[in-house]
N, C-alpha and C positions, 0 to 999 in steps of 0.2 A: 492343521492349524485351526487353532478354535476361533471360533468366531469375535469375540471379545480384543482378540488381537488384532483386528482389521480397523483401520480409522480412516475417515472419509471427511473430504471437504470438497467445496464447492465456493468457486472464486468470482462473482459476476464483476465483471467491468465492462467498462463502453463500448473494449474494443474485440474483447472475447470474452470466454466464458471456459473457466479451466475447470473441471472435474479428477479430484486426485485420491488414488485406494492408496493407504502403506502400512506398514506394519510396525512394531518397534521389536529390536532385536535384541539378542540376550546381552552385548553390550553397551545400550544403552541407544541405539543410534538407530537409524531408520533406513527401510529399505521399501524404498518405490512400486508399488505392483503397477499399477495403472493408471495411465492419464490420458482424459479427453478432453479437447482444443476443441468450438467451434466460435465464429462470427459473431459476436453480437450485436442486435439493432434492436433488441427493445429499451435498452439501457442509456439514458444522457448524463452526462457528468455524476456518474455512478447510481443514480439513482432508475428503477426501475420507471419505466413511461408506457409501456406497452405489456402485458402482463403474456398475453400467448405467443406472442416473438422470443420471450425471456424464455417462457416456460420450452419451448422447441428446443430453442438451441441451446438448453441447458439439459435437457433428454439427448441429443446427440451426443454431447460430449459426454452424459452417463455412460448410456452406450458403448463409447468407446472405451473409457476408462475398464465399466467391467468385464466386456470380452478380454480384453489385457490381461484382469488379475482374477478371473474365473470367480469373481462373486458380487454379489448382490448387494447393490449400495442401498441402506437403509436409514438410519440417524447419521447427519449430517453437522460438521462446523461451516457457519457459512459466514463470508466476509461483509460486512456492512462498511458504507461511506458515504460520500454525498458530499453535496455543498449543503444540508441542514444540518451536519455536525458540527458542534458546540461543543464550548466547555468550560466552566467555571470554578473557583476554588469558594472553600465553604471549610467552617471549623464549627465540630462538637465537644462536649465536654460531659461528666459523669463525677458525680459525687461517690469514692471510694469507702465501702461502708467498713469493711473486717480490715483496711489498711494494706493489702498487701492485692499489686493489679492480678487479676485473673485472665484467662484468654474470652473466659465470657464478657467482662467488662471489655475489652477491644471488639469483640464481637458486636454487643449493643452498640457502639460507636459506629460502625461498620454498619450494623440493620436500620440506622436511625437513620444514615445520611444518605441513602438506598431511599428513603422518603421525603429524600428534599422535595418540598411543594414545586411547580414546575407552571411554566404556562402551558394552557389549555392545549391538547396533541403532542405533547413530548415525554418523552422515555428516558429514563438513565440507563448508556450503556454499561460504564464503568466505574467503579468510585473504588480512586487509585489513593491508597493514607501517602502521606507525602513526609508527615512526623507528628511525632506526639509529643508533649508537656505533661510533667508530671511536678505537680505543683508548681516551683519556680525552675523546676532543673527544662530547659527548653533541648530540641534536635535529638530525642530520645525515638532509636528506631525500633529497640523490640521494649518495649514496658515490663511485660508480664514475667511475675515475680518480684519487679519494685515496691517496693514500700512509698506511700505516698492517700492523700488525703483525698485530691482532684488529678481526672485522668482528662486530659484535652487532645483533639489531633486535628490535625488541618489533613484536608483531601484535596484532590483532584479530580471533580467529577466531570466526564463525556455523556453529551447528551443528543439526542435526536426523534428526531419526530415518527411517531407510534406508525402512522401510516404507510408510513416508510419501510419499517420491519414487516407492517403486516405486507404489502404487497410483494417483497422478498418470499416471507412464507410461504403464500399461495402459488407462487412459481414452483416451490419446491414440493408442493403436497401436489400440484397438479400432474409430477411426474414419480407420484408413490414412494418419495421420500418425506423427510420428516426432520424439523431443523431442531439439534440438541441443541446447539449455543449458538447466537451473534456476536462474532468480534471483529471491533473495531481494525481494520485494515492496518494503516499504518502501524499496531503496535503486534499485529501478527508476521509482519512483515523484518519488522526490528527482531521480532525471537529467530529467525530465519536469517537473519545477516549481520546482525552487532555481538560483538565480543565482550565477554566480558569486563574484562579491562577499557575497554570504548566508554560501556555502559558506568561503567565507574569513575572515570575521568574524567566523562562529559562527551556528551557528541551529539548530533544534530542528525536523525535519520529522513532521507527527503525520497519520496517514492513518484516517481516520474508515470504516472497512467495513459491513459488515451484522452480520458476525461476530466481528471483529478489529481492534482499533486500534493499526497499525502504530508504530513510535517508531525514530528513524535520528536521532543528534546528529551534528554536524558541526564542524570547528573546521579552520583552517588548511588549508582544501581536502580533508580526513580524514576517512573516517568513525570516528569516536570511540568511540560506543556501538550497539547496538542492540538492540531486543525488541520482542516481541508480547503484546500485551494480549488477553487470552482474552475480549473484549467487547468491543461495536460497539450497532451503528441497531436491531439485533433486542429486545435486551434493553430499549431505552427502549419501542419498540414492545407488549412484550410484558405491562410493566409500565401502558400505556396502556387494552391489552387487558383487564386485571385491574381496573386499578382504574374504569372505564368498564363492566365486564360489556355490553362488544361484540365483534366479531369481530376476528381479527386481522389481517385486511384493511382492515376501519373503522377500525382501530387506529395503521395504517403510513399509510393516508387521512389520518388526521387531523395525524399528526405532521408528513408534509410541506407540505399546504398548511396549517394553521393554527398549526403547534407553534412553540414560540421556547423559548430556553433562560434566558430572564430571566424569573421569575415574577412580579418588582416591577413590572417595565415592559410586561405584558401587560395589555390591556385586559378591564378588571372586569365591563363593562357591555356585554360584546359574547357571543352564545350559539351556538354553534354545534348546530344538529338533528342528532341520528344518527339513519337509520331501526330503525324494531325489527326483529326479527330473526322473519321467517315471520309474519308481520301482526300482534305484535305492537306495542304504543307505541312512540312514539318516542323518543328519550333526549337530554337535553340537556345539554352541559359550556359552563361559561363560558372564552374564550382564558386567563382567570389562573390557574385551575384547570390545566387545560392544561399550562400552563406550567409548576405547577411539580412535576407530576409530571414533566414530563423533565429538569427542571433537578436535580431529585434525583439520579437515576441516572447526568445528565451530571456531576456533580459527585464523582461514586463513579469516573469512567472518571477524571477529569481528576486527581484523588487518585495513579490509580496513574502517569498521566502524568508530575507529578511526581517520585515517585521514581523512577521512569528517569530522569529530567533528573538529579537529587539524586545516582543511584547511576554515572552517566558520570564525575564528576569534574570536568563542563566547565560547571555552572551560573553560574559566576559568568562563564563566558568568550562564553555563546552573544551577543553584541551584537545580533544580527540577530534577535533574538524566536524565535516560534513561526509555522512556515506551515504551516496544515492545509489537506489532499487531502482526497480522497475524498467518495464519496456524502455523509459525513455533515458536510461542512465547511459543507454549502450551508444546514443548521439555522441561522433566524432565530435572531440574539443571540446564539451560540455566541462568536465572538470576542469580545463585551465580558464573557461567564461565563469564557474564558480567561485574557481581561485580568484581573477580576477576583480571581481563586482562585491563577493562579498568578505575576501579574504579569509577564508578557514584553509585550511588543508583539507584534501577530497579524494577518496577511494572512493571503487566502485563495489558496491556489496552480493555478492554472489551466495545463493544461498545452499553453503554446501558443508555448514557447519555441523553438521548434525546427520549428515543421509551417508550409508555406506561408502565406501569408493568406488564399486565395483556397477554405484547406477548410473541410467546412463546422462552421458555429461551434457544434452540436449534440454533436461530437464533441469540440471546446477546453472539455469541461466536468471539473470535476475529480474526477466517479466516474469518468473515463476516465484518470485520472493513470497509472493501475498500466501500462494496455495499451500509452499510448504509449513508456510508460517503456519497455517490455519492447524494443519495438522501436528506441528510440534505444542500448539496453544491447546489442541483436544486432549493431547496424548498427557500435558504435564497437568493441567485440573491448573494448580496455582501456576503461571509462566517462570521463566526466568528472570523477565524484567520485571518481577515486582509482582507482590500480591495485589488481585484486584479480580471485581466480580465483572463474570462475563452476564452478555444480556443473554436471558433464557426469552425466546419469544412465548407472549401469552395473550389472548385473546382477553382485548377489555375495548366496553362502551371506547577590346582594343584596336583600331589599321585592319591591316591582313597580315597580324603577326601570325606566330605558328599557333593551331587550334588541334586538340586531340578531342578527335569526337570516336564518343562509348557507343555503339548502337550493340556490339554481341549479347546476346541476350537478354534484350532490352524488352521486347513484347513479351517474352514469355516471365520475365519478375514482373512489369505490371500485370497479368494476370495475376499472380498468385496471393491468393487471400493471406498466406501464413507470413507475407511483409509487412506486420501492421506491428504499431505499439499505441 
């Protein structure tokens, strides 16, 4: 296998750090060589904070990855997010000289708005054309070949703070790789789980992290809007933590196997044991309880979700609902708390559009939406949702009714790190 056909990405988020080798096959689809999972703690609501934390545990999960697929991960797609992502809309324009548009003339459109002036520390990652104008003819998606005088187009640009990329980079150079592109998370995420037909209809893709909940609208094949929600899985967690006075490992325990985001439809009569803490008692929460302590805090994310949908412009256009990724898509009753609150219709997005059948189904899971995104985003150069420039990093200046209590292996999941979202 030559080397050219090996593509690698690198996933950082809050709550791991995914490292993914695959290759692209002769029909067109992808096949998994390698993937390494570790812990991540240098990372806060996606942005790096600790640079040798990051860099560690993003060397283990190298490691892991390419003992798997017997090679050497070298240039890198790596995920960028944050709560310093932005994004604004902006329109240029060209005076048509021979009368007839060229791809060069989109091109300049394109390299010009690549130099929107910016405040002082930030980066354009992406400048997504949203539509062109050609003269008076408006919602014109390919120009070139029209006949026309003045060539206009509105964009979509994401943006973020340089600091931000560079301390990414240095994570990855300090473990003797080397970062080809940064893209934007949620819209790597979207090439890995929205359909076409979604993508064309309208849809609202919402990406559930540890740290962050991504938000990417779509309409007409376009990415339309996007943003990052500066909270994810941590803060329901954390809040679980708090109001249970246990640890915050019993805490992320309890949210994945027992949590649900419907408190009405959680069971009343059912108790879950927590151990105490250094031989203290033991503590007990009933699943409704449970419930709607996360249902609180989901209802606080799902708030601001909405006004991303509300502040895009395309609420009344998305037909195709809501399909949420990530770690925290997999919370019991989540979708009927989205139906609810926000009214779209809601799948859950699996990212397995694109990867052979035969990989294995541990990895078709949708906290892996980000990683394999990364690498359908490397493998296609322009994505499928839409043309648009990736960021290349570069160095610049009840009673006693009846209670069902769970304790069977209940200490050995809170130990295991590999329960997190």
């Amino acid at each position: 296998m030559a080397k050219k056909d090996f593509i690698s990405a690198i996933d950082i988020g809050t709550t791991k750090i995914v490292a993914m080798i695959a290759r692209k096959t002769e029909d067109g689809r992808f096949e998994i060589l390698g993937v390494g999972n570790a812990p991540s703690s240098g990372v806060k609501r996606g942005m790096v904070v600790h640079i040798d934390e990051t860099a560690s545990a993003i060397s283990l999960a190298k490691q892991q990855a390419e003992e798997q697929a017997g090679y050497r991960m070298g240039e890198v797609y790596v995920g960028i997010a944050g709560q310093h992502i932005k994004s604004m809309k902006n329109r240029n324009s060209k005076y048509i000289e021979n009368e007839e548009i060229s791809q060069e003339d989109v091109n300049y459109l394109h390299d010009q708005m690549s130099r929107t002036p910016l405040d002082p520390g930030e980066e354009i990652l992406h400048v997504i054309p949203q539509s062109y104008i050609v003269d008076s003819e408006t919602d014109v998606s390919k120009p070139v070949g029209m006949s026309g005088r003045m060539l206009e187009a509105n964009f979509h640009l994401v943006i973020g703070k340089a600091t931000s990329a560079r301390n990414i980079s240095k994570c990855i150079e300090r473990v003797e790789m080397k970062v080809k592109k940064m893209i934007l998370e949620p819209l790597a995420s979207a090439t890995a789980v929205l359909t076409a037909d979604e993508r064309e209809a309208g849809v609202v893709l919402v990406d559930i992290g540890g740290g962050t909940t991504d938000v990417a609208v779509f309409y007409n094949d376009i990415v339309r809007h996007t943003a990052v929600i500066p909270f994810g899985g941590n803060v329901i967690t954390n809040d679980i933590k708090e109001g249970c006075s246990i640890l915050l490992r019993q805490a992320e325990s309890l949210k994945i196997q027992f949590g649900s985001a419907m408190g009405d439809t959680a069971a009343g009569d059912k108790v879950v044991t927590i151990p105490g803490i250094s031989g203290r008692d033991a503590r007990e929460i009933t699943f409704k309880n449970l419930a709607y302590i996360i249902q609180a805090r989901m209802e606080e994310i799902l708030e601001a979700v909405s006004f991303e949908i509300e502040n895009s412009g395309y609420a009344e256009k998305v037909s195709a609902g809501i399909v949420i990724t990530g770690g925290g898509a997999m919370l019991k009753g989540l979708p009927e708390l989205i139906k609810l609150k926000i009214g779209y219709d809601v799948r859950i997005g699996y990212p397995n559009l694109f990867i052979v059948p035969e990989s294995d189904e541990k990895f078709m899971q949708p906290q892996f939406a980000t990683s394999i995104g990364l690498i359908l985003e490397g493998s296609m150069g322009v994505s499928a949702t839409g043309s648009r420039q990736g960021f290349s990093f570069r160095r610049k200046p009840q009673g006693n009714g009846f209670k069902e209590k769970i304790q069977k292996g209940w200490l050995s999941f809170f130990n295991d790190d590999n329960n997190r979202f």
